[in-house]
VEXTORDO-940574 format. One record per residue (C-alpha): residue in three letters; residue number from 1; x, y, z. Coordinates in steps of 0.05 Angstrom, whole numbers, plus 32768, in hexadecimal, padded with zeros to 4 digits. Layout:
N
["ALA", NUM, [X, Y, Z]];
...
***
This chain:
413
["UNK", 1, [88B3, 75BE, 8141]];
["UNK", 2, [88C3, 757D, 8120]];
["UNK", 3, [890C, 7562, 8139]];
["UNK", 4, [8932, 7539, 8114]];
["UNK", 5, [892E, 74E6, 812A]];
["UNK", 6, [8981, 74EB, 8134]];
["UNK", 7, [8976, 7522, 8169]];
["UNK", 8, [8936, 74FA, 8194]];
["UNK", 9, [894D, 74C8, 81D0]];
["UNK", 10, [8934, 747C, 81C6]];
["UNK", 11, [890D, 7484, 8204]];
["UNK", 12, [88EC, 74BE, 8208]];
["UNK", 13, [88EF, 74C9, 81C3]];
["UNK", 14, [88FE, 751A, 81D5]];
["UNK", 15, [893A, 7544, 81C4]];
["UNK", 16, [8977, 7529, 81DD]];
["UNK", 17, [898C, 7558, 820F]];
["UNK", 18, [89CE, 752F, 822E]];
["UNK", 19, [89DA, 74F7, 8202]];
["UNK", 20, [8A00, 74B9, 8211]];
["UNK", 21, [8A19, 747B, 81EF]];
["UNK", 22, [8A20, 743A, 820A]];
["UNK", 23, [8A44, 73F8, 81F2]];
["UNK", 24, [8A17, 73EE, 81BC]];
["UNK", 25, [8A1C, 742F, 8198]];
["UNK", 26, [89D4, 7439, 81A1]];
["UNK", 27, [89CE, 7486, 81C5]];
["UNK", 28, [899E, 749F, 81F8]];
["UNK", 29, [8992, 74D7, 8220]];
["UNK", 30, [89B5, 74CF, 8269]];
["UNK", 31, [897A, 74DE, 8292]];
["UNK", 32, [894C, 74A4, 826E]];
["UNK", 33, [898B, 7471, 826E]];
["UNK", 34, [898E, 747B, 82B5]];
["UNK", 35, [8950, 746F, 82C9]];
["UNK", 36, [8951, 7438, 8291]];
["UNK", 37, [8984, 7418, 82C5]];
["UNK", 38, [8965, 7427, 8304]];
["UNK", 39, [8925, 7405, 82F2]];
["UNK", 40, [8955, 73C0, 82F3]];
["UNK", 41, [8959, 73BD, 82AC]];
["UNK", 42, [899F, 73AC, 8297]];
["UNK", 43, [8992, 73A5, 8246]];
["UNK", 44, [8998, 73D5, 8209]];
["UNK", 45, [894D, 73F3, 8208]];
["UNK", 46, [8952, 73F1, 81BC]];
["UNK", 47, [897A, 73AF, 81AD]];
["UNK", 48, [896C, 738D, 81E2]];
["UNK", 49, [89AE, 7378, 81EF]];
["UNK", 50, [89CE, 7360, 8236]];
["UNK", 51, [8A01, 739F, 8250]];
["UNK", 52, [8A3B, 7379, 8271]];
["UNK", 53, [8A55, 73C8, 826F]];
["UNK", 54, [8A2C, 73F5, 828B]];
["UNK", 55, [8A59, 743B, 827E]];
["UNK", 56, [8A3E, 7479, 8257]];
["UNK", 57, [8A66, 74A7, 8225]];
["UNK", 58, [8A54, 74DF, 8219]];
["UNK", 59, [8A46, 74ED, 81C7]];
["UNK", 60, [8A62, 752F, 81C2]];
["UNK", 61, [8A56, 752C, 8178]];
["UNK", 62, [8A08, 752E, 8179]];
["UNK", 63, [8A0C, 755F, 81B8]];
["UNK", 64, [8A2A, 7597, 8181]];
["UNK", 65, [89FB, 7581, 8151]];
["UNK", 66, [89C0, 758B, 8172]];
["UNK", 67, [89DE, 75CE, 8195]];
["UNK", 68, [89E2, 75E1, 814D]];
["UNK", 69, [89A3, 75D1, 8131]];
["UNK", 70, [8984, 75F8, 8160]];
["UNK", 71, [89A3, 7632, 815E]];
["UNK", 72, [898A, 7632, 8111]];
["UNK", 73, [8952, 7620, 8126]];
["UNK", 74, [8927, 7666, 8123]];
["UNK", 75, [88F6, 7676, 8169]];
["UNK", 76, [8925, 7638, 8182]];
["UNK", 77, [8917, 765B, 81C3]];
["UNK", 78, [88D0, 7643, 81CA]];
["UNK", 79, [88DF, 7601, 81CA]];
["UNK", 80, [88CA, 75DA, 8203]];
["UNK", 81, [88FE, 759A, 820C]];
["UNK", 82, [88C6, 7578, 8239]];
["UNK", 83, [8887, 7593, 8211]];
["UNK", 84, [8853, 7555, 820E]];
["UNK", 85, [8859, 752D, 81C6]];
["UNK", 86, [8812, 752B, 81B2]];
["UNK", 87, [8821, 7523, 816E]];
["UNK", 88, [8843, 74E3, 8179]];
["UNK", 89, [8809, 74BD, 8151]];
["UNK", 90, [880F, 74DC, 8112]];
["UNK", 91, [8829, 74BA, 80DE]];
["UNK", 92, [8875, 74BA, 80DA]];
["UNK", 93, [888C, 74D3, 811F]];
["UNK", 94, [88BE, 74B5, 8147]];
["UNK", 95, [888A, 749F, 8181]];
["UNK", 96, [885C, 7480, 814B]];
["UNK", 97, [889B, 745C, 8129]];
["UNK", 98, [88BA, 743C, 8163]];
["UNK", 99, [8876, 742C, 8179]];
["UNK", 100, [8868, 7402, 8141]];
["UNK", 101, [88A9, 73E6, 8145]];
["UNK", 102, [88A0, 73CC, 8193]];
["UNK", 103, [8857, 73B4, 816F]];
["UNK", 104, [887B, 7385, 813D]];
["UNK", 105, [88A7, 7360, 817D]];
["UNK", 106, [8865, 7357, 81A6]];
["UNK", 107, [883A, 733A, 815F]];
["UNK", 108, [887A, 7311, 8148]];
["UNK", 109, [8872, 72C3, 8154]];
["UNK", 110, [88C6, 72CC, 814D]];
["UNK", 111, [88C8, 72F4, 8182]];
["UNK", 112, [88E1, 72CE, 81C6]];
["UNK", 113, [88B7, 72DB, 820C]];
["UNK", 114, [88F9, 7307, 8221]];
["UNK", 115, [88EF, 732C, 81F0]];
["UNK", 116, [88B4, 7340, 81F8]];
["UNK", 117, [88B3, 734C, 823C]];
["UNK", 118, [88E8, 737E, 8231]];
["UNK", 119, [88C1, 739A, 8205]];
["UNK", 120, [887E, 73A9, 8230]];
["UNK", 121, [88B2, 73C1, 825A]];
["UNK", 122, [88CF, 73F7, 8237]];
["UNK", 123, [8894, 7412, 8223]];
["UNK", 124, [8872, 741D, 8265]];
["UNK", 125, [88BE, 7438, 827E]];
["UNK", 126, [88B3, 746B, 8237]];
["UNK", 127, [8866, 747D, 8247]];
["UNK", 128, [8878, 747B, 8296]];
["UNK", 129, [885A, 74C8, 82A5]];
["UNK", 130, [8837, 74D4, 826A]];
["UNK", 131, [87EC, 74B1, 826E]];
["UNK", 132, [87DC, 74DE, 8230]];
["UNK", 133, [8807, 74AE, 820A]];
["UNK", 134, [87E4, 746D, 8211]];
["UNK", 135, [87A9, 7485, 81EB]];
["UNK", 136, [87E2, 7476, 81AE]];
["UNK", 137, [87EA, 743D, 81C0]];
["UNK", 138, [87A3, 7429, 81C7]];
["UNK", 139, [8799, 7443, 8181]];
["UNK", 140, [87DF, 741D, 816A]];
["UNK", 141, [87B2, 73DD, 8185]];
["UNK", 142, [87E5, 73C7, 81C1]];
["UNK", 143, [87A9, 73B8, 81F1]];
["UNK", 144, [8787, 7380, 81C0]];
["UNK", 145, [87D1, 7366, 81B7]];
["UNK", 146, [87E5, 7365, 8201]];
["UNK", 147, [87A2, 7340, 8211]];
["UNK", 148, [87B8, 7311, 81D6]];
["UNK", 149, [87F1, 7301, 81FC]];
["UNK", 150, [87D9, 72F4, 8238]];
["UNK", 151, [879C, 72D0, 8220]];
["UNK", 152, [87B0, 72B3, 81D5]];
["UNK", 153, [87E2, 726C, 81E2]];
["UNK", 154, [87E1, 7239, 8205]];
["UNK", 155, [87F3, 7248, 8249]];
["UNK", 156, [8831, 7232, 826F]];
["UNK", 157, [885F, 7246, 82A1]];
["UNK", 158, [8899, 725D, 826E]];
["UNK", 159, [886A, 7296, 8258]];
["UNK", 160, [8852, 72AC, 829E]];
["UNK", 161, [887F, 72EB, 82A2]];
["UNK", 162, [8869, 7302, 825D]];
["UNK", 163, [881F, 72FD, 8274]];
["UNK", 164, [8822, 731D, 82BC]];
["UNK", 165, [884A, 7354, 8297]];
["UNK", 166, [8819, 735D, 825D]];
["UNK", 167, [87DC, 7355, 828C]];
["UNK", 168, [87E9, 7384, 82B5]];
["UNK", 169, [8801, 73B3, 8280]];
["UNK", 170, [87B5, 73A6, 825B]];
["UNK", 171, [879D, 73BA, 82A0]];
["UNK", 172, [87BB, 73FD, 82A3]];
["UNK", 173, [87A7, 740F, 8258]];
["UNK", 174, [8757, 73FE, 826A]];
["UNK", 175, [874C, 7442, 827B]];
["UNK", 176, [8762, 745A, 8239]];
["UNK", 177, [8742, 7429, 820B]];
["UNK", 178, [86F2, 7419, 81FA]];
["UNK", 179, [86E0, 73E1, 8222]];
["UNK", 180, [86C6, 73BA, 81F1]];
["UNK", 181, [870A, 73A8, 81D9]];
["UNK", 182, [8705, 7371, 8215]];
["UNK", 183, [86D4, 7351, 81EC]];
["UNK", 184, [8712, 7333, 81CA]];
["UNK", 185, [8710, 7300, 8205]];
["UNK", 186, [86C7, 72E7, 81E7]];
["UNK", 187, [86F0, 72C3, 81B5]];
["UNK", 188, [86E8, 7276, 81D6]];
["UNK", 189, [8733, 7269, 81CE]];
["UNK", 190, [873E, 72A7, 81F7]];
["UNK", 191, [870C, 729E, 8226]];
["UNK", 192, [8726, 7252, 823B]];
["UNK", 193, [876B, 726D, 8242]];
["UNK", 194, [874A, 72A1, 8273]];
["UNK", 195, [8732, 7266, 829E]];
["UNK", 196, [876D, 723A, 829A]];
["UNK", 197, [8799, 7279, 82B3]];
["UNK", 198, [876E, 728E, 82EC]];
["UNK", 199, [876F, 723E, 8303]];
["UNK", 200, [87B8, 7231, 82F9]];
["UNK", 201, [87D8, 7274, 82F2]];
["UNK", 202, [8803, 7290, 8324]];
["UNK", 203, [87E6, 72C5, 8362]];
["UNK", 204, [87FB, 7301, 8345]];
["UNK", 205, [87EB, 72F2, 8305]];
["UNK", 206, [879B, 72DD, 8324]];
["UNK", 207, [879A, 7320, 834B]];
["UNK", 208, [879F, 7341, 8305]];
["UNK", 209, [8769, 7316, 82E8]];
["UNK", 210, [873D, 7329, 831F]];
["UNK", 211, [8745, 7371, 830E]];
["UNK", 212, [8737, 735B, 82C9]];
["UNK", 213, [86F7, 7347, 82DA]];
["UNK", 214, [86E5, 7383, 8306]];
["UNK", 215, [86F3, 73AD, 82D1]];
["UNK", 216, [86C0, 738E, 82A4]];
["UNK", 217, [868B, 738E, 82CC]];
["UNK", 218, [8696, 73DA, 82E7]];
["UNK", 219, [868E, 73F1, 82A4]];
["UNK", 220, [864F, 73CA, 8297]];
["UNK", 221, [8631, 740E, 82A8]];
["UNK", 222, [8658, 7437, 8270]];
["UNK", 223, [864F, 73FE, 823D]];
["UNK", 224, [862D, 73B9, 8232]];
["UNK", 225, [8662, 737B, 8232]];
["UNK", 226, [8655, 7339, 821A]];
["UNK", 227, [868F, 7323, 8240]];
["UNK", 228, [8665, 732F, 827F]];
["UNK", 229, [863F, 7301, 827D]];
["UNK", 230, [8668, 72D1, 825B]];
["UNK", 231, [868B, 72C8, 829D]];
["UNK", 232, [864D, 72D4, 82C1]];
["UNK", 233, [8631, 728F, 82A8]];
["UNK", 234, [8669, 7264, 82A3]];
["UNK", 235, [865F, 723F, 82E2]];
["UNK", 236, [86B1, 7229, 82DC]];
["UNK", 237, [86C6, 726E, 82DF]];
["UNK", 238, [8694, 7283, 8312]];
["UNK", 239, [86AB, 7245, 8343]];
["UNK", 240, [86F2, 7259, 833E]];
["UNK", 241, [86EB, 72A2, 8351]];
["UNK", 242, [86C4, 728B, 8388]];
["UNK", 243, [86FD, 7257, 839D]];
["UNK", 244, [872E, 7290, 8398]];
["UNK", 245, [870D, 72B2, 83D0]];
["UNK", 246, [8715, 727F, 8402]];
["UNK", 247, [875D, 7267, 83E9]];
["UNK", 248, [877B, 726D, 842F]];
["UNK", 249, [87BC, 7238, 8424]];
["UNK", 250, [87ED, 7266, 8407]];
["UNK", 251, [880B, 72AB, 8420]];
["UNK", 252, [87F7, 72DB, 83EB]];
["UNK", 253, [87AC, 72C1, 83F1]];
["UNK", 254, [879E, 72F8, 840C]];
["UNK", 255, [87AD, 7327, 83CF]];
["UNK", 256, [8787, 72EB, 83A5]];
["UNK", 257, [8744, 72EC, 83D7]];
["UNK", 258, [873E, 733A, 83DA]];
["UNK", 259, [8746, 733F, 838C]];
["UNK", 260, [8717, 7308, 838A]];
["UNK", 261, [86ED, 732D, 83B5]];
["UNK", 262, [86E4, 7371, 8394]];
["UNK", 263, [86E1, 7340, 834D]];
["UNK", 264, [869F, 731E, 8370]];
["UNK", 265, [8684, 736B, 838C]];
["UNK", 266, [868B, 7388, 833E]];
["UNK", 267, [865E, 7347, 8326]];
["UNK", 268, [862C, 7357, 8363]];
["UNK", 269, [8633, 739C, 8356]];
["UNK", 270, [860F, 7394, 8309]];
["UNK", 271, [85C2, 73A2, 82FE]];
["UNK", 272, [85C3, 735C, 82E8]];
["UNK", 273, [8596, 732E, 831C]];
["UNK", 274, [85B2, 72ED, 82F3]];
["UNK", 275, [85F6, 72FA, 8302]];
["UNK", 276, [85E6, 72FD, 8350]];
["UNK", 277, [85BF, 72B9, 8344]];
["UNK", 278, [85FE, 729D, 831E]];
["UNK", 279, [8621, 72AA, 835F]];
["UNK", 280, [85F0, 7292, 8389]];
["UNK", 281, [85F2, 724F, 8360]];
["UNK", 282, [863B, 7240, 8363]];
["UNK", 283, [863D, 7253, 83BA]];
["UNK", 284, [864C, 7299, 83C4]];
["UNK", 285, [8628, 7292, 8404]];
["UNK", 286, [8653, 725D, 8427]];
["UNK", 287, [8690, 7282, 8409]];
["UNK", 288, [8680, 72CC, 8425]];
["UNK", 289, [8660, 72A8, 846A]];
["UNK", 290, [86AC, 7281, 846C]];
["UNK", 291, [86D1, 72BD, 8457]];
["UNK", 292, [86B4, 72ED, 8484]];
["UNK", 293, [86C7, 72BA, 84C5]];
["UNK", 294, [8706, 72B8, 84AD]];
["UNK", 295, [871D, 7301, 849F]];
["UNK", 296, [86EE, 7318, 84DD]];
["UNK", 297, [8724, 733C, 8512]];
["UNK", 298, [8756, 733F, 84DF]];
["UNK", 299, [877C, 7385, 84D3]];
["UNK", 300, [875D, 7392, 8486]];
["UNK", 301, [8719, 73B7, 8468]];
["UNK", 302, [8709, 736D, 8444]];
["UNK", 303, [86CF, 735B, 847E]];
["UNK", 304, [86A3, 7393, 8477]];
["UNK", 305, [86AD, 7387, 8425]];
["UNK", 306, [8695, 733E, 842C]];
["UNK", 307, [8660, 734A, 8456]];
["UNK", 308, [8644, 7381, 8424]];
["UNK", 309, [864A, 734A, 83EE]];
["UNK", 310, [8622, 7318, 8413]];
["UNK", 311, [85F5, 734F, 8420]];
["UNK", 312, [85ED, 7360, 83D6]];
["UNK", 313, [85E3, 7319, 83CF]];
["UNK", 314, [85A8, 7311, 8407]];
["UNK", 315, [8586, 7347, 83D4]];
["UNK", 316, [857A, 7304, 83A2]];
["UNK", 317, [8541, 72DA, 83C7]];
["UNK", 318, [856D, 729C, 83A8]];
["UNK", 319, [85A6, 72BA, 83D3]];
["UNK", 320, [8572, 72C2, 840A]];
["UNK", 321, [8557, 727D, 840D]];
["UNK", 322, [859B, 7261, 8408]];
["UNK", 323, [85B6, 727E, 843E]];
["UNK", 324, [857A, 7269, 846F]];
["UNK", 325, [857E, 721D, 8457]];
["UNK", 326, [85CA, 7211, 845C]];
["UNK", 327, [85E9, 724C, 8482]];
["UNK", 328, [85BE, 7266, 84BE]];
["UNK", 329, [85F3, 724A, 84F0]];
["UNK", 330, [8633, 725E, 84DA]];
["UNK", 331, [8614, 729A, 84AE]];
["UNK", 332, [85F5, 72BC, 84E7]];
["UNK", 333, [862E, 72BE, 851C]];
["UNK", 334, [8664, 72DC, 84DB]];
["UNK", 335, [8630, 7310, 84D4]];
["UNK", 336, [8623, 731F, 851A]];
["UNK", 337, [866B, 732D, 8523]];
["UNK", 338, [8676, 735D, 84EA]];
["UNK", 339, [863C, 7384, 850C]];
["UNK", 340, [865F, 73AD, 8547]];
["UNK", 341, [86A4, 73B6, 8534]];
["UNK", 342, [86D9, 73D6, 8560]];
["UNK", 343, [86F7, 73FB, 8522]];
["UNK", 344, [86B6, 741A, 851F]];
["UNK", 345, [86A3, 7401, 84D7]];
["UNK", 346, [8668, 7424, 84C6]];
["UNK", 347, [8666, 7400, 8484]];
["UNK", 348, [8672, 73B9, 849D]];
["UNK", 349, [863C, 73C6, 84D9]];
["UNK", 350, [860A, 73E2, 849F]];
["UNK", 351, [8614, 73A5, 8478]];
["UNK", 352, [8608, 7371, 84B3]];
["UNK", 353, [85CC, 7398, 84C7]];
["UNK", 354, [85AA, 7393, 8487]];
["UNK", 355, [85BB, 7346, 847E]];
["UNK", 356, [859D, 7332, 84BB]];
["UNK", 357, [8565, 735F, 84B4]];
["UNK", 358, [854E, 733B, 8467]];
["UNK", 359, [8560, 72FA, 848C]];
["UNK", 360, [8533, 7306, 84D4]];
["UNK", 361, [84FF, 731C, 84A4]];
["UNK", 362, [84FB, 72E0, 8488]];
["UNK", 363, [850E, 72AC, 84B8]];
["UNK", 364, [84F6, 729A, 84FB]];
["UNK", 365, [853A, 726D, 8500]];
["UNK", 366, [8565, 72A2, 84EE]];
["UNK", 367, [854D, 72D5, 8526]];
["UNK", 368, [8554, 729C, 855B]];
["UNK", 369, [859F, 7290, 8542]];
["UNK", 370, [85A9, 72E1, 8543]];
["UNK", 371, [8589, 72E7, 858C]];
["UNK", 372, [85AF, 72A5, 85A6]];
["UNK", 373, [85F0, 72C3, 8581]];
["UNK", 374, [85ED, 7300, 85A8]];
["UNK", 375, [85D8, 732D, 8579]];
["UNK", 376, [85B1, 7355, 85A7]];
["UNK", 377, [85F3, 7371, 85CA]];
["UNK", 378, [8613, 737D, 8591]];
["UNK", 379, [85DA, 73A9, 8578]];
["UNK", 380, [85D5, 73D3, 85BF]];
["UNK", 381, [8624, 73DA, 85B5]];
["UNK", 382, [8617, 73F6, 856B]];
["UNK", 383, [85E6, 742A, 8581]];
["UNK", 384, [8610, 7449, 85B7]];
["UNK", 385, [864C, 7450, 857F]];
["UNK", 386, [8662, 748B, 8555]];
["UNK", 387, [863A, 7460, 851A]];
["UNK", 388, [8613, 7490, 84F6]];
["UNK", 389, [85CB, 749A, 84EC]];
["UNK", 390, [85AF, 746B, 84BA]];
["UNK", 391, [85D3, 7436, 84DA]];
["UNK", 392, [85B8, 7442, 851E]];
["UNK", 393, [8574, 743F, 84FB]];
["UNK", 394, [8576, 73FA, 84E1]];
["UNK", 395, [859C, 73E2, 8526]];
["UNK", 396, [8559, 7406, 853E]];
["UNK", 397, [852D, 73E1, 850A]];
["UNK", 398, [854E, 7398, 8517]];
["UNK", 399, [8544, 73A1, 8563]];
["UNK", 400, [84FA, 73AF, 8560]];
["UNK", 401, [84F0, 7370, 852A]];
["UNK", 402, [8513, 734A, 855F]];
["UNK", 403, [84ED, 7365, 8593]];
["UNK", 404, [84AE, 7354, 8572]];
["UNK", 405, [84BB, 730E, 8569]];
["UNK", 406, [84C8, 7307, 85B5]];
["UNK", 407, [8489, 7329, 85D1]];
["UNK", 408, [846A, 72F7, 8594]];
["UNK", 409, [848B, 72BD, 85A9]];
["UNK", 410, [84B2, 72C1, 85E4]];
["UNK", 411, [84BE, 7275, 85EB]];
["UNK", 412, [84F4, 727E, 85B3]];
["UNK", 413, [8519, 72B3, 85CE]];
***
């Protein structure tokens, strides 16, 4: 049932069912204007003008008209006022229209940073419950432009609203869009801007970028990206993730670190032995052996996460070797801690387990630091736990190797 543009809200681009006029003339339906408001947004969605008068009249007028349309309307009965607009990306409908107009603010050099803003704004408020719709916009090309924003000028701190909003707007249309689209940050321009914001940009706007880079290399299992390992061997980029995860001076670190964090477990995470080594290079080691002293008895999940990194990391005999020449002494009493946990962390105790048993394996040093560290209590406290059975094994399993070296060499023990 096509309905005439005059009869379709602004917003939610559905048949008006109490319409309202404000100061400007423009007319909405009350329900969307309202919540227009109560999201703090104090401006004409479609002019964009300031409201120094907030009051709504009620337009009578279009009311009747619409009253009357439908009652000529024949099996206006079946009509469903909240029925999902599918068609909205056909050529010529209202959502495809005022699509394209929101398109031309965002593209437009004319166009000031408020305005845009306001713009990414409105259209998440007008897609806000209806995922289905951002596949239209996908199609419309909004993600390529939003990462244009975020990623195309120079940067400075003028334009750091517009690119927090369109970030983390291009961060909730990833699940709708192919994934090689982010291969529009190959483009060197692009890519330098990405580095320059994650240096100088401010936290929230880093958390985002973070995800950003999770995202790309989660879905190197669905699909190849270039981008991977763009980033992957640009020692620059690599060093300043790392830094990120030990930026302790401010008080949202904490939301930079564990973003940071989950950023460095995606890259780990890949088949890709090179990126581990890329890692390795630039001192993920010290970094995850400093982090996990520092976040050790603190009330958050992060611990057990680093220590599976650094375990992921002991995998790479680069990573291995690295940690037995610089870290043995500091390395070996933050993993002996994470190994009994009173919150019971089955995955944190796993992770410990299995670094110090690649590490004892290897290293006569690194046993004596584990048995003078008092890793031998900690392991009889782990086995009589609720842990469960494949972690009792390699307690097991670490105990005997230990063992071993004792009845070999008891003169070290």
């Amino acid at each position: 049932m096509t309905i005439p543009e005059l009869f379709t809200c602004p917003i939610s681009l559905e048949l008006f069912s109490d319409p309202v006029t404000l100061s400007t003339g423009q007319t909405y339906d009350r329900s969307c204007i309202l919540k227009w408001f109560a999201a703090g947004n104090l401006t004409c969605p479609v002019t964009m003008q300031k409201l120094h008068d907030l009051s709504l009249v009620p337009n009578h007028t279009l009311t009747h008209l619409i009253h009357q349309w439908l009652d000529a309307k024949p099996n206006n009965h079946d009509y469903d006022l909240n029925h999902d607009f599918y068609e909205f990306c056909e050529v010529g409908s209202s959502y495809n229209l005022s699509l394209i107009s929101y398109k031309k603010v965002l593209e437009s050099e004319e166009s000031s940073f408020e305005q845009k803003i306001q713009v990414i704004e409105q259209v998440r408020f007008l897609l806000q419950g209806l995922p289905c719709k951002n596949e239209g916009l996908i199609q419309l090309g909004f993600f390529s432009i939003l990462l244009s924003l975020v990623f195309g000028g120079k940067f400075n701190q003028e334009m750091m609203e517009l690119v927090e909003k369109s970030l983390d707007f291009a961060l909730k249309l990833i699940p709708f869009c192919c994934k090689k689209d982010l291969n529009l940050l190959m483009e060197e321009s692009k890519f330098e801007n990405f580095k320059v914001l994650f240096k100088e940009a401010s936290f929230m706007v880093k958390v985002r970028l973070c995800n950003l880079i999770q995202v790309i290399f989660t879905s190197l299992e669905e699909e190849e990206l270039p981008l991977a390992n763009k980033i992957a061997n640009d020692s620059k980029f690599i060093q300043g993730l790392i830094t990120s995860l030990n930026d302790n001076q401010q008080s949202f670190s904490f939301e930079v670190s564990e973003a940071s964090l989950k950023a460095i477990l995606a890259i780990l995470s890949s088949s890709e032995q090179a990126y581990r080594e890329s890692l390795v290079k630039e001192g993920i080691v010290h970094a995850l052996v400093k982090y996990i002293m520092e976040v050790e008895g603190k009330e958050n999940n992060l611990g057990p996460k680093a220590t599976k990194a650094l375990e992921m990391v002991l995998e790479s005999e680069t990573g291995k070797q690295t940690f037995i020449t610089n870290e043995v002494k500091n390395g070996v009493k933050a993993v002996i801690k994470m190994v009994f946990r009173v919150s019971g962390d089955d995955q944190g105790s796993e992770s410990a387990v299995n670094c110090l048993m690649m590490l004892c394996c290897e290293s006569v040093e690194v046993r004596e630091a584990a048995i003078c560290g008092g890793i031998l209590t900690q392991l009889l406290l782990l086995l009589q736990s609720q842990c469960n059975g494949r972690v009792k094994t390699r307690a097991r399993m670490l105990l005997k190797l230990l063992r071993s070296m004792w009845v070999k060499d008891p003169k070290h023990v």
